[in-house]
N, C-alpha and C positions, 0 to 999 in steps of 0.2 A: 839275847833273849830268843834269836830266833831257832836258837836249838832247843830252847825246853816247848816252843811253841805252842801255848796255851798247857801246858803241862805242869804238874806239881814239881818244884825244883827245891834244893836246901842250898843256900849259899852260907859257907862256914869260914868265919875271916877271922885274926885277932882285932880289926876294927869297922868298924861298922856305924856310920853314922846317919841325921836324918835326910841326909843327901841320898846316901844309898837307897833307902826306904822310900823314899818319894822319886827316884828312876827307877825303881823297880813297880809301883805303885803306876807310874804315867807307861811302862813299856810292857808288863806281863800282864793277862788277862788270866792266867791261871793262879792256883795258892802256893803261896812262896814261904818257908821259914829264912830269914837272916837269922843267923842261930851267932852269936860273940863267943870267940874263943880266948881266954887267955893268954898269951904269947909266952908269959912267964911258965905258964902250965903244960901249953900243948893241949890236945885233946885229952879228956878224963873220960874214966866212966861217967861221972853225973853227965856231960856233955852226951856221951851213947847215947845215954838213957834219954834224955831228954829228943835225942834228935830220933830214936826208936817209938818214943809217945807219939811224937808226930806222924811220923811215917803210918803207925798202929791206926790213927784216926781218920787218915786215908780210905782205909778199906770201908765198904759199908757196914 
């Protein structure tokens, strides 16, 4: 965490639990997406898009 340093970060994993979510919740003071990737899949476009919404909402 201490490279995104209060910074907006996307962490993109095929797994992703509420473990992950509750250390990133106790260690990042910035907005985080944990975005699930399928492993079967790989990254998809619905996956882009979704991580590009995000990114979109960032801006003011």
């Amino acid at each position: 965490m201490a490279r995104a340093a209060g910074r907006p970060f996307v962490w993109v994993d095929d797994e992703i639990t509420g473990a992950d979510r509750a250390w990133v919740a106790a260690h990042h003071s910035g907005r985080a997406l944990l975005h699930r990737v399928d492993p079967r899949d790989g990254l998809t476009d619905t996956d882009f898009e979704a991580l590009a919404e995000w990114l979109d909402g960032l801006v003011p």
